[in-house]
C-alpha positions as CSV (number, residue, x, y, z in Angstrom):
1,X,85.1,-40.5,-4.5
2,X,85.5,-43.3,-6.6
3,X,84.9,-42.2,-10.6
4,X,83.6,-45.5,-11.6
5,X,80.5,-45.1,-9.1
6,X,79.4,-41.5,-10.8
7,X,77.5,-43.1,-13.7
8,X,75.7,-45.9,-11.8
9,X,75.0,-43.0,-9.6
10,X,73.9,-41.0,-12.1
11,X,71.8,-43.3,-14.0
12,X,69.9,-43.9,-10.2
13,X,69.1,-40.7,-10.1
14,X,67.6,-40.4,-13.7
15,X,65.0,-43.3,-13.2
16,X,64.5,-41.7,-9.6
17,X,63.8,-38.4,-11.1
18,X,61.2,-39.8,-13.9
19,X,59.2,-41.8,-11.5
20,X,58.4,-39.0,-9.8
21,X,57.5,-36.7,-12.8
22,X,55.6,-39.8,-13.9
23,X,53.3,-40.0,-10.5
24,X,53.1,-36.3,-10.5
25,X,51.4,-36.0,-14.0
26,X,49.1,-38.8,-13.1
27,X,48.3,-37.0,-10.2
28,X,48.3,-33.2,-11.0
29,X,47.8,-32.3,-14.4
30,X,44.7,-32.9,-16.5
31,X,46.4,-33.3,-19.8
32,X,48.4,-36.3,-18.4
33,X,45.2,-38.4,-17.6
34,X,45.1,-42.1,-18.4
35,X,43.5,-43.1,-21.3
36,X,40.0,-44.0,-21.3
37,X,38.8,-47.5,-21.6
38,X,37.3,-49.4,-24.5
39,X,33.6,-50.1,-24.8
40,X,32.2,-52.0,-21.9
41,X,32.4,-55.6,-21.8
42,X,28.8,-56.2,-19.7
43,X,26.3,-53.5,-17.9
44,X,22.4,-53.0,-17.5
45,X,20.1,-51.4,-19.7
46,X,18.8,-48.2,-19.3
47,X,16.3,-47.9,-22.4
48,X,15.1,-49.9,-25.4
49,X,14.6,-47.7,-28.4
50,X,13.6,-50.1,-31.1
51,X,14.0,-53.6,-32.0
52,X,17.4,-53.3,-32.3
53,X,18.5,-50.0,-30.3
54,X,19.2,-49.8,-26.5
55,X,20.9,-47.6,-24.3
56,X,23.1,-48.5,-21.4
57,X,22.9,-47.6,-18.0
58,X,26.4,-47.1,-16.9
59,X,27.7,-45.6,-19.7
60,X,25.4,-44.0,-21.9
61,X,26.4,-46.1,-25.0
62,X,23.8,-46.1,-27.4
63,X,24.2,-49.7,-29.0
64,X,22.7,-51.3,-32.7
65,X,22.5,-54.9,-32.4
66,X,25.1,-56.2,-34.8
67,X,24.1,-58.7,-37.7
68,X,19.9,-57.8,-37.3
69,X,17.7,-55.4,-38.6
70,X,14.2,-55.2,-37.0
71,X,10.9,-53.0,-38.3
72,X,11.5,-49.5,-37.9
73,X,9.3,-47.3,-35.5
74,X,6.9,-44.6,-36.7
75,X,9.0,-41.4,-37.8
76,X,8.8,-38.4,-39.8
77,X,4.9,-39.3,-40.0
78,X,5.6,-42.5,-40.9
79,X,3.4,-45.4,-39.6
80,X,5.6,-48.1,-37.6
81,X,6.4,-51.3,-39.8
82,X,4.7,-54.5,-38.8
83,X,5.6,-55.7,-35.6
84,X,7.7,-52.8,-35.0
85,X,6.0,-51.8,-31.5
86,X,6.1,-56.2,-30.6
87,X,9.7,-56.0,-31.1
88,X,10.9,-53.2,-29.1
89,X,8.8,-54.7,-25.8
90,X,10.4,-58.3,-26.8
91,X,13.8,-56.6,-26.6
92,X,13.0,-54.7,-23.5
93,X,11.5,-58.2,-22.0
94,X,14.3,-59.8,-22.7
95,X,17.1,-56.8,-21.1
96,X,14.8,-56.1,-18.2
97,X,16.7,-56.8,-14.9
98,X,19.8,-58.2,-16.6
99,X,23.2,-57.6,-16.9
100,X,24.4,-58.3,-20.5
101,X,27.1,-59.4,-21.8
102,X,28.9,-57.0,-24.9
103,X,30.6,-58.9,-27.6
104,X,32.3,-57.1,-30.4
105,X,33.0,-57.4,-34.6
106,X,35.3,-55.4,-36.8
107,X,33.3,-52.7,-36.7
108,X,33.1,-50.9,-33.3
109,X,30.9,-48.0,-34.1
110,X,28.5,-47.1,-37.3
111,X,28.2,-43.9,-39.2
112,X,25.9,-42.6,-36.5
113,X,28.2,-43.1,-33.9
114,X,26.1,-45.9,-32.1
115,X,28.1,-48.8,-30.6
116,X,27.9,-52.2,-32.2
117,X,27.6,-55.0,-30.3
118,X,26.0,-58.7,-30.1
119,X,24.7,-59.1,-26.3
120,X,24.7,-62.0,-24.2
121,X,22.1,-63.2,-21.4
122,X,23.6,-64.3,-18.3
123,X,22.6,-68.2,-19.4
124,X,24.3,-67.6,-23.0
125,X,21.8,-67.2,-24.7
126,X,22.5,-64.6,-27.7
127,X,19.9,-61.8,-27.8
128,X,20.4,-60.9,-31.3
129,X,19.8,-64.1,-32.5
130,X,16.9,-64.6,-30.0
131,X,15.0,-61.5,-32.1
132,X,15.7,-63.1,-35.0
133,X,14.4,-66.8,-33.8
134,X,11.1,-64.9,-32.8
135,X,10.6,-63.2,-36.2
136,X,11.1,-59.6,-34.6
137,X,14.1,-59.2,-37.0
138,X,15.6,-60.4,-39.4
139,X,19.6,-60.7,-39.9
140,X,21.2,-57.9,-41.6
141,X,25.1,-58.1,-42.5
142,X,27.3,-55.6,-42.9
143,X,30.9,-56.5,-44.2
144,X,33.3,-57.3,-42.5
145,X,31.0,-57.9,-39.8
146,X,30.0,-61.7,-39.6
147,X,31.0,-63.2,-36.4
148,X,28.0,-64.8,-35.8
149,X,27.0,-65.3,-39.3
150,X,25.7,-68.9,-39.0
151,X,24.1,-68.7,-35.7
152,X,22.1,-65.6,-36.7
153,X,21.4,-67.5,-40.4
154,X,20.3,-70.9,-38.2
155,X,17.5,-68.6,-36.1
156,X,16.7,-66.8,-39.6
157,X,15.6,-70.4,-41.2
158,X,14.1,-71.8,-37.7
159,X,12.0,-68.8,-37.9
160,X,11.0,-68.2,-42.3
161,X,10.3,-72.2,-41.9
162,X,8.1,-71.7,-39.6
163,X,6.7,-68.2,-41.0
164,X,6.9,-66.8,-37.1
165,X,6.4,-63.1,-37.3
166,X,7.8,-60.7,-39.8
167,X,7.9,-64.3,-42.2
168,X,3.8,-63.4,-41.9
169,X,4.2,-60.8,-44.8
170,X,8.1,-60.3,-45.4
171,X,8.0,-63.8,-48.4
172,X,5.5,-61.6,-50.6
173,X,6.7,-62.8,-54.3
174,X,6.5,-59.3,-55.9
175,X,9.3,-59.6,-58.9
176,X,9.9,-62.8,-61.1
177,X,13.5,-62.5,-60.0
178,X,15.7,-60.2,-57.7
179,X,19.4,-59.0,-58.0
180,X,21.8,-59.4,-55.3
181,X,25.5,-57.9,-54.5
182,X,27.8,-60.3,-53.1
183,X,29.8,-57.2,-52.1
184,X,27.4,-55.4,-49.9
185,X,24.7,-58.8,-49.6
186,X,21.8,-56.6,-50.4
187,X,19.2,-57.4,-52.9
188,X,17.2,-55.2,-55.1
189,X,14.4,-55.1,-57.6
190,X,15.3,-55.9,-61.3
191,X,14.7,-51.9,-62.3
192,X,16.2,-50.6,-58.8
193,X,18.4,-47.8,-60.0
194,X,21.0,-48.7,-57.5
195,X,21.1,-52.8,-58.9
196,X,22.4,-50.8,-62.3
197,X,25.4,-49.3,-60.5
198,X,26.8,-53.1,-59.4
199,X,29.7,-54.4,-60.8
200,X,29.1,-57.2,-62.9
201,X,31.5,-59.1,-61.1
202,X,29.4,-58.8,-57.6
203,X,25.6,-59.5,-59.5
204,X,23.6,-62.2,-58.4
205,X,20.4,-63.3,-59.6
206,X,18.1,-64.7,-57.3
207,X,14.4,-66.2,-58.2
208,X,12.9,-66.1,-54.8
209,X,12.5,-63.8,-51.6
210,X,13.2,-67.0,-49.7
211,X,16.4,-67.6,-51.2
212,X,18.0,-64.3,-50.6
213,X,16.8,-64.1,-47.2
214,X,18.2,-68.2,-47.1
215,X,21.2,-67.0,-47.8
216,X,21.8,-63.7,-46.2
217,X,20.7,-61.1,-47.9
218,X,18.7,-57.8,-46.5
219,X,16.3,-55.9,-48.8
220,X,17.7,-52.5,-50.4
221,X,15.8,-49.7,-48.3
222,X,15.3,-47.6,-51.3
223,X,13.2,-50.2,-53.6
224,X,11.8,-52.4,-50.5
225,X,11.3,-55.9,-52.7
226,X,8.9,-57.8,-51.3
227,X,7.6,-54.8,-49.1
């Protein structure tokens, strides 16, 4: 036998040998499964929760519509904000019989585990912004989240221009001034225990409910200016 052929040989038989432990673990044992895929990239809708909260068909994906918050459903025997009920059948409306498209952020999934995502209508058209352009939401931005910041800003001033639907009642003067966070863009009353807690480097002070909605900023849930 010729000794210079043993280690070619050898090393044959090495890559021969994983191969087939490689096809046998994909094929045999559980622990060696492939790893699962991402978050979908299009599917159906299976339900419409809220204004802002869908499930999918395929996959069972509960997904929050990133950059908008609409009115919040009755809860806890709490009465349904305004428009809350118009919103979720605009959403549905708009999902019914289609097959979206998913877009993704930074931010994959929030604290509640739900999938963020910004859909897409076959023609293009951006459903999260199309919520906001009917005043059924308005847009909400989480850091580092702004992908679509202008376009979602752009529907938010078609629609407080025009005072189309939540701009009925949400541009209710009820403070002589507000204070914003550039750090988490939300604004609060003057006396709103959590504007205290801001660093002075991220305080903004802001005369109008127009401008900070202008400008991006979402009303604190705890003090509810303007609400």
């Amino acid at each position: 036998m010729n000794n210079n052929g043993c280690p070619r040989a050898y090393r044959t038989l090495k890559l021969f040998l994983a191969w087939v432990l490689a096809l046998w673990c994909y094929t045999l044992l559980p622990g060696c499964e492939v790893a699962p895929k991402g978050p979908p990239r299009e599917a159906a809708v299976a339900q419409v929760i809220d204004g802002d909260t869908l499930i999918l068909a395929e996959t069972g994906h509960r997904v929050r519509l990133l950059g908008i918050n609409a009115p919040e459903m009755e809860r806890n025997g709490r009465p349904a904000e305004f428009l809350a009920h118009q919103a979720r059948a605009v959403l549905a409306e708009l999902s019914r019989g289609q097959r979206l498209r998913l877009e993704y952020d930074q931010s994959r999934y929030d604290h509640y585990g739900r999938l963020l995502a910004y859909l897409f209508l076959p023609n293009g058209a951006m459903v999260n912004a199309e919520m906001v352009r009917q005043g059924l939401a308005h847009a909400y931005f989480h850091p580092p989240n702004f992908r679509f910041r202008d376009a979602l800003l752009a529907a938010q001033r078609e629609a407080l221009e025009a005072r189309r639907g939540i701009w009925q009642k949400a541009l209710k003067q009820d403070e002589p001034y507000y204070l914003a966070n550039r750090n988490s863009l939300i604004f609060h009353r003057p006396q709103c225990p959590l504007a205290a807690k801001m660093a002075p480097a991220n305080r903004m002070r802001l005369d109008s409910l127009k401008a900070a909605y202008l400008q991006g900023f979402s009303p604190c849930r705890s003090c509810k200016p303007g609400g």
